[in-house]
Wavefront OBJ file of the C-alpha trace (Angstrom):
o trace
v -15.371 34.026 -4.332
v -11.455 33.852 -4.579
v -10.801 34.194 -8.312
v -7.129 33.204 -8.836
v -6.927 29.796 -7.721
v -3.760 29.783 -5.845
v -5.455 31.966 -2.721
v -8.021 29.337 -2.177
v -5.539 26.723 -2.353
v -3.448 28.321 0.008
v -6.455 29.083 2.413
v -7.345 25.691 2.162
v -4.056 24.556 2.673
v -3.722 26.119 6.162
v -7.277 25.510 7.087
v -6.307 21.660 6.846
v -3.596 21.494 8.663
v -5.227 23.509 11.365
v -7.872 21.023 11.489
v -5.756 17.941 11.525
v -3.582 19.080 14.269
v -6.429 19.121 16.781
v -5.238 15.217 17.386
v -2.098 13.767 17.818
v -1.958 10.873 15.290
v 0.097 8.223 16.563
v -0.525 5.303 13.907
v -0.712 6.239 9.603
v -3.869 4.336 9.240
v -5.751 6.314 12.327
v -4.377 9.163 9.876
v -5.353 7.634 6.609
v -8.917 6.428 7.400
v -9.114 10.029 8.425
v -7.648 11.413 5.203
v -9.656 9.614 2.767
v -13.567 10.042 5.090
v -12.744 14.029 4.608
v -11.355 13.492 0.865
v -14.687 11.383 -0.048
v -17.024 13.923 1.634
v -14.983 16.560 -0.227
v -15.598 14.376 -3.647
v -19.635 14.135 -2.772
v -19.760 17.950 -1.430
v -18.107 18.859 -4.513
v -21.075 16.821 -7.026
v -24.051 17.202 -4.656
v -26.470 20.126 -6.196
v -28.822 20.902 -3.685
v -28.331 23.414 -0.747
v -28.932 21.820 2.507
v -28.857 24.983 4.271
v -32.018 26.621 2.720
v -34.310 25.979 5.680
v -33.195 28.120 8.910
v -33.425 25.061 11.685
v -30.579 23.707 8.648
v -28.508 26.777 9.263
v -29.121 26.757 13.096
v -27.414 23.551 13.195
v -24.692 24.484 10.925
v -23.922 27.732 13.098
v -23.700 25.804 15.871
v -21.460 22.926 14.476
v -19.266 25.285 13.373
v -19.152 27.336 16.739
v -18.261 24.151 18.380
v -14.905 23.893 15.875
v -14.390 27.869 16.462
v -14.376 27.128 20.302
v -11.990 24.253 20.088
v -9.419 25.975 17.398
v -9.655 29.147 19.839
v -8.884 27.224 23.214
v -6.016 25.406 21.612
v -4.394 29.021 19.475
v -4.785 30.175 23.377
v -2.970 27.196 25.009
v -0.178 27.727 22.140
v 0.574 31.067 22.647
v 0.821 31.094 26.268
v 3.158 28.095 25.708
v 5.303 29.775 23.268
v 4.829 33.095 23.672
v 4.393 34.398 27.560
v 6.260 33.668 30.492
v 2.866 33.468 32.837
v -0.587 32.500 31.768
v -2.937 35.086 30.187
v -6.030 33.067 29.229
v -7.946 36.202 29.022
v -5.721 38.522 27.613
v -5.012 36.060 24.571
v -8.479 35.423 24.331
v -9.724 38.413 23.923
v -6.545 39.648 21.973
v -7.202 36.744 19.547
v -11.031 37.441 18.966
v -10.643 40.879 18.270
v -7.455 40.252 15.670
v -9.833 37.402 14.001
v -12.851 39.843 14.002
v -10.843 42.344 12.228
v -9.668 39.781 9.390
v -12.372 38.315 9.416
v -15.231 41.054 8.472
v -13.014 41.294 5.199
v -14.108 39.413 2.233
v -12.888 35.888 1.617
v -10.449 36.828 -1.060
v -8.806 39.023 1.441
v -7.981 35.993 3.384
v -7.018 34.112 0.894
v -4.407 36.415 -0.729
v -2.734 37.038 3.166
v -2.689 32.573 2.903
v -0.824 32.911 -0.373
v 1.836 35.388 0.929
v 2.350 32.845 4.090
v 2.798 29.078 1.612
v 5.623 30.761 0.306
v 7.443 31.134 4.160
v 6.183 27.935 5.419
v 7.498 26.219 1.838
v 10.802 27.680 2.428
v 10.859 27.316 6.261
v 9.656 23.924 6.231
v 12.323 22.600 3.319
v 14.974 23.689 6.138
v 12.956 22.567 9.296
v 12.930 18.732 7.295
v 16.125 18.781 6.572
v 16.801 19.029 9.914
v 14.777 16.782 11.621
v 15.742 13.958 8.757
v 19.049 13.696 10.660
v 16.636 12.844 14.081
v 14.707 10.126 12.590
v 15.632 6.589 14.182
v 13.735 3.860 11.626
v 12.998 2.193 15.522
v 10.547 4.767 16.389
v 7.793 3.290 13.311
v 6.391 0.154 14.770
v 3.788 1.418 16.885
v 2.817 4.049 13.871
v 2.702 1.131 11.627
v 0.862 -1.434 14.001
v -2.837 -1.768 12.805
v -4.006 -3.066 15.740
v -2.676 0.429 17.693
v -5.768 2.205 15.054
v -7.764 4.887 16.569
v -10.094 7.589 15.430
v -11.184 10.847 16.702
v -13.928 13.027 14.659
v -12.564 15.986 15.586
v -10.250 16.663 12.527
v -13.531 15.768 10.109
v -15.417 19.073 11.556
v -13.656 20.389 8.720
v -16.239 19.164 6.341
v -18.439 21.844 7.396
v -16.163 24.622 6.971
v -15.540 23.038 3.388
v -19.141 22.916 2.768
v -19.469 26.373 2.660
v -16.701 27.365 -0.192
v -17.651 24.161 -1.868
v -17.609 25.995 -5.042
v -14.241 26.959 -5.029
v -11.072 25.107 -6.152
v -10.928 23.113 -2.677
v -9.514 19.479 -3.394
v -6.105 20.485 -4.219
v -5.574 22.760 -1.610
v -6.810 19.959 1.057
v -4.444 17.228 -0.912
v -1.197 19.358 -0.192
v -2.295 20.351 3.247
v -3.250 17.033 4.551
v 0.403 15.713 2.857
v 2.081 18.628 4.630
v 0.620 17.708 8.015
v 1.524 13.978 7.296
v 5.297 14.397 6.008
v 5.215 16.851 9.528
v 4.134 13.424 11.461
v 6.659 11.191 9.904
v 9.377 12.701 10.940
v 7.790 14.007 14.433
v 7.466 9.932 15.014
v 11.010 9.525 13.066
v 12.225 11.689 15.648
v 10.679 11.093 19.293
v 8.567 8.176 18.759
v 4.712 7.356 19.473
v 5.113 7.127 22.982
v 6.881 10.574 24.023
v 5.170 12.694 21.041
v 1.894 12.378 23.388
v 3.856 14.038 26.252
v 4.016 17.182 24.182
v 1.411 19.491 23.970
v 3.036 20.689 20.389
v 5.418 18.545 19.825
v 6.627 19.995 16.644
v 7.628 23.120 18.929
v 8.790 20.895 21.459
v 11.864 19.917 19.192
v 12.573 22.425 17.324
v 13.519 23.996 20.370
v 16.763 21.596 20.811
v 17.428 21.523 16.753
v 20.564 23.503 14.934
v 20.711 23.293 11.790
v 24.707 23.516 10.619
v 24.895 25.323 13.282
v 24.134 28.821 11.634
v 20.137 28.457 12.066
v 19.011 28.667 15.554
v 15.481 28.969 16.987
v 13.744 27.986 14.951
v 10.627 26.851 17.142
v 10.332 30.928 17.157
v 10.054 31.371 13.368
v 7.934 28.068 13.309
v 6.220 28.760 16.142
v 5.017 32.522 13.711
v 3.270 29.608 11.125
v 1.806 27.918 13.627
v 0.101 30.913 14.903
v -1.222 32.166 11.545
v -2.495 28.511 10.769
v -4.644 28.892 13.567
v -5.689 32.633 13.397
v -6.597 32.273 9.588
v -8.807 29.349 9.913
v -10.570 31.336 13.204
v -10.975 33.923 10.667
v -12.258 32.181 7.709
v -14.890 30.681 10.584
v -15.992 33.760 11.774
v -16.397 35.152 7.989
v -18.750 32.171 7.698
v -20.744 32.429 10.494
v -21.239 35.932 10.239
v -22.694 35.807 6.712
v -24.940 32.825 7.704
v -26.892 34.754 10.480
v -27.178 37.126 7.830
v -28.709 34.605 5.661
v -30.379 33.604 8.689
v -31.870 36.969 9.109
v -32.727 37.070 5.649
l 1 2 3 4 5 6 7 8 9 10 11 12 13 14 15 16 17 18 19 20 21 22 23 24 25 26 27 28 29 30 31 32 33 34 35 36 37 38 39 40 41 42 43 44 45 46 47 48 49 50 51 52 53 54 55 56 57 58 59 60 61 62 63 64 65 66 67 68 69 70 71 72 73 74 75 76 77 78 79 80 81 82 83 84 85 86 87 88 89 90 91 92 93 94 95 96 97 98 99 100 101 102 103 104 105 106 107 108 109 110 111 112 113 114 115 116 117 118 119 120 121 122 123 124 125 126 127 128 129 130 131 132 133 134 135 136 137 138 139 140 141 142 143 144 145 146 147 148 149 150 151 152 153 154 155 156 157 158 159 160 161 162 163 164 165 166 167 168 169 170 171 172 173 174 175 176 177 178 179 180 181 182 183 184 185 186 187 188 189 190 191 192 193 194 195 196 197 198 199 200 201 202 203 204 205 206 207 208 209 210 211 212 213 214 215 216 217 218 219 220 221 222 223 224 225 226 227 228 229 230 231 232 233 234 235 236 237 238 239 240 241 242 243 244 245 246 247 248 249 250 251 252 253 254 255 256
């Protein structure tokens, strides 16, 4: 589908980290248990011949796993930009802003999608290098014994709905572009705990937003929750797109 390898790595990249900020992970092994059940599906996706979505009540199910992830990535994009971005709530006017922006990216092919990823890994590499610097200066060492505390381990299945969306551009170069994205989204939650500890990052909504808000960075880079806050956003209305690419083409298949 995506011919130069870096696109799908970058689409992939963003499509993880979408997925695994759907829950706040409070303790590393709730996060690596989760890690390694996607990365082992990935591995068996990846080897596994046969097509499991040749029969239609198959690809009924599919379509309707995979609406279930579109709904919950769409409530949460709307939550986050009414949060960040509007003074008043405007669940309709987002929502139907946001479907019609992810209808128009995604009716294009996947390589389209891709190549817009690619452009983005370059700002959020650059961004982020300064957004870590800044929050290394936060971290208090304190803040790690509930995150480290095995018997504080919990799971939530919502992050591993990204199998499915996997499953479909299994053929693609997928495992690197899930490695870095799943180590982005865990250096992200290091220093998130570093910084305001297990207890207060579940007051926040988007915490990462949250404290960004109060950080200056040698005092010449302010806001940057705002120019976060614009990866965030793409994160989230990339992977709605990819999603709607997919389920599109299977009804078509469906049809067929």
């Amino acid at each position: 589908m995506i011919k130069r390898d870096i696109s799908m790595i970058a689409l992939i990249f963003f499509l993880t980290r979408t997925f695994f900020s759907l829950y706040t992970f409070t303790n590393i092994y709730s996060y690596l248990i989760t890690f390694f059940s996607i990365f082992i599906s990935i591995i068996i996706i990846k080897k596994i011949k046969v097509d499991f979505l040749k029969s239609k009540i198959a690809k009924i199910i599919y379509l309707l796993i995979i609406l279930f992830s579109f709904i919950i990535i769409l409530n949460n994009t709307i939550i986050f930009i009414n949060m960040n971005y509007f003074k008043y709530n405007n669940y309709f006017v987002t929502l139907l802003s946001l479907l019609l922006i992810t209808y128009i990216i995604g009716k294009n092919d996947i390589k389209t999608i891709g190549s817009m990823s690619e452009v983005f890994m370059v700002i959020f590499v650059i961004i982020s290098i300064i957004i870590y610097i800044g929050l290394i200066s936060l971290v208090d060492i304190r803040n790690y014994n509930t995150y480290i505390n095995i018997n504080k381990l919990s799971i939530n299945f919502i992050p591993m709905l990204i199998i499915f969306i996997i499953y479909y551009i299994r053929h693609n170069n997928i495992i690197f572009g899930y490695i870095i994205g799943a180590s982005s989204f865990l250096v992200d939650n290091f220093l998130l705990i570093g910084s305001l500890g297990t207890k207060l990052i579940l007051t926040y909504k988007f915490p990462g937003i949250s404290i960004l808000k109060s950080l200056n960075f040698f005092n010449f880079v302010n806001h940057l929750d705002k120019l976060f806050s614009f990866i965030y956003l793409f994160e989230y209305t990339i992977t709605l797109s990819l999603i709607i690419y997919i389920f599109k083409d299977t009804i078509k298949r469906l049809k067929n």
